[in-house]
N, C-alpha and C positions, 0 to 999 in steps of 0.2 A: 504494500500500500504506500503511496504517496503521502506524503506531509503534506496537510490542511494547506488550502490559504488562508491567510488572516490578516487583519487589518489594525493588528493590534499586539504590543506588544505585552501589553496583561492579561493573557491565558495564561490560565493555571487548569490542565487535564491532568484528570488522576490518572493510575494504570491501570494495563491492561486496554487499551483503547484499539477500535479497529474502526480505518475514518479512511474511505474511499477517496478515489480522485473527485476532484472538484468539490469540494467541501470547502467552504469556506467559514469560516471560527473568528470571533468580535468585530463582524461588518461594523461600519460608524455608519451612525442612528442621524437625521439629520436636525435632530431634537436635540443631538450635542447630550451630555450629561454624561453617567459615569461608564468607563468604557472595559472596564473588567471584565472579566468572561471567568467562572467555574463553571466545569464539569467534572462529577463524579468516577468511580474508577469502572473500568468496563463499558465505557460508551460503546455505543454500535452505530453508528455514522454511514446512510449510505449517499450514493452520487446525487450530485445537485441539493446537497444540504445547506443551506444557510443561518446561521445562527448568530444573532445581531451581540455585539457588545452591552455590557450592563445587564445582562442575564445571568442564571445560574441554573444548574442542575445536580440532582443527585447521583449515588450509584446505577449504572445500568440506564443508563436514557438508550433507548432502540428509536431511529428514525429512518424511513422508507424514502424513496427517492422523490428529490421535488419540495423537501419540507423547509418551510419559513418559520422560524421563532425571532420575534422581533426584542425588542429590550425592554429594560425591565420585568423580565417573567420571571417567574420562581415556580420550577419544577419538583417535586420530588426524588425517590428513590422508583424504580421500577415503571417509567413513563413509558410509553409508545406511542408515537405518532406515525404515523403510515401514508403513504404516498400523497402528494399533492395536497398537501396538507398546510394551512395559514394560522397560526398562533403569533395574534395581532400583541401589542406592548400591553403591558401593567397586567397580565395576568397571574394568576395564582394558581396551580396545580398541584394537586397535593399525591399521596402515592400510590403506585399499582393503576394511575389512570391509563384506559387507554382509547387512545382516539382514532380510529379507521380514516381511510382514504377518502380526498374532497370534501372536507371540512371548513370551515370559518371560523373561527375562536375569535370572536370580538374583543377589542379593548377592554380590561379591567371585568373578566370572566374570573370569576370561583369556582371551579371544581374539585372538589374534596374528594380524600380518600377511595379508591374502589371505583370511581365513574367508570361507564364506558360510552361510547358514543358511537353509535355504527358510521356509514358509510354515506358524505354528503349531507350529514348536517350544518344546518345552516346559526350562525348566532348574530342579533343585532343587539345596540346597543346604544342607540338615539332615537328617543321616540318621535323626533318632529328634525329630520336631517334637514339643516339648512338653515336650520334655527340659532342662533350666539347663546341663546342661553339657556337650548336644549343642547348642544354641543359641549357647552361649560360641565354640564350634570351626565356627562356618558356615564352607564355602568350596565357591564352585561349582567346577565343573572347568574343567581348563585343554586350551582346545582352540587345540591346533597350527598352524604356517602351513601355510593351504591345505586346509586339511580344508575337506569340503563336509557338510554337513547336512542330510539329507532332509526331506521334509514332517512333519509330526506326531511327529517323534521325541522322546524324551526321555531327559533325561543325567541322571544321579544326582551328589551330591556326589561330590569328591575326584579323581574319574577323570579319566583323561589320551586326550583323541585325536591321535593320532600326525600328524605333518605330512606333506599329501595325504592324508592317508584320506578316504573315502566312508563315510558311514551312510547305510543305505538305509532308505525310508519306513515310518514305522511303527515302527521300532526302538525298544527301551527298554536303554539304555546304562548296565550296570551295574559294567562292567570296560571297564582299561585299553584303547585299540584300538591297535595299533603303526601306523607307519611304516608309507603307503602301500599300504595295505591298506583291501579293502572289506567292510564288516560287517555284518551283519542280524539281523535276529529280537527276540522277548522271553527270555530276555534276549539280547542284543545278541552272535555272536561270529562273529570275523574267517572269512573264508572262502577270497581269493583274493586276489593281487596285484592293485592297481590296475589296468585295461587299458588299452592305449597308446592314441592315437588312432586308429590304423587300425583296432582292433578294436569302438570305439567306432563310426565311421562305418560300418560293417558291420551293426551294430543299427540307425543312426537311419536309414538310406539307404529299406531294405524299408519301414521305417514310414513315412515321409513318401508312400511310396510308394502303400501303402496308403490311408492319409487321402485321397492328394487324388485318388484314382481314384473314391471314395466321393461326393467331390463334383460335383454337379451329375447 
């Protein structure tokens, strides 16, 4: 493997690191401000990674090709971001999240412990774009330990998804989702308690079932 480019002579990478070509480690931000760069030891770095100065990450951050981490983020231990994937500044990620391919992580998003986020979720984080003094007050939402996030959904600023909840595919999250509960629709409202595993393995059983009778 090649040595990162970087724009910066304060990285600090732990060991153990495996960082593809074309990776580039403390881009300068044009917001100016602090230009340090941690990473954890065992990063996983693949091609066309960019990861802005004034960030930080923990043990084990895994990124997929194509991925942006802009500054000021604070990552935890065991992240993954997966291809083409945009983690905007001032977020917060905390660990074991993990975020699937075509993504948007809005400005000043929370995601706690455990998240995960499938594939082409969308995050905003101005409720009146074009506004100075909806602009002033950005904040994405803050999504819960252990919320899971369906394919293509999207959150709106402010909102709070509950820890365990499920949004289901598709969804446009406009309001709060509680605690452990599963949500759906445009706009987005809770329906049912999360279901246990047995109830879960009860849907996937016939389906596997199905599929692979199909085959061959």
């Amino acid at each position: 493997m090649a040595e990162p480019l970087t724009n910066s002579s304060a990285i600090h990478l732990g060991p153990g690191a495996v960082i593809d070509d074309s990776v580039i480690l403390g881009y300068a931000s044009d917001r100016g401000g602090e230009m340090a760069l941690s990473l954890g030891a065992d990063a996983r770095l693949r091609s066309g990674t960019v990861i802005y100065g004034g960030s930080s990450a923990g043990k084990r951050l895994q990124t997929g090709h194509n991925v942006i981490v802009r500054e000021e983020v604070r990552l935890g231990d065991d992240v993954s971001i997966w291809s083409n994937t945009v983690v905007d500044y001032g977020c917060v990620i905390g660990d074991r999240v993990k975020i699937h391919s075509n993504c948007y992580v809005a400005q000043f998003t929370e995601l706690e412990d455990d998240v995960f986020m499938a594939p082409g979720v969308t995050i905003a984080n101005d409720l009146y774009p074009g506004s100075l003094d909806s602009g002033k007050a950005m904040a994405g939402p803050l999504i819960r330990e252990g919320a899971q996030i369906g394919v293509n959904v999207t959150l709106l600023p402010y909102i709070t998804v509950g820890r365990g909840a499920i949004i289901g595919a598709g969804s446009v999250v406009t309001r709060d989702v509680p605690d452990g509960m599963v949500a759906y629709g445009a706009p987005a409202v809770p329906v049912r308690p999360v279901p246990d595993a047995a109830y879960i393995e009860s849907r996937v059983q016939p389906a596997r079932e199905v599929r692979f009778s199909n085959v061959g």
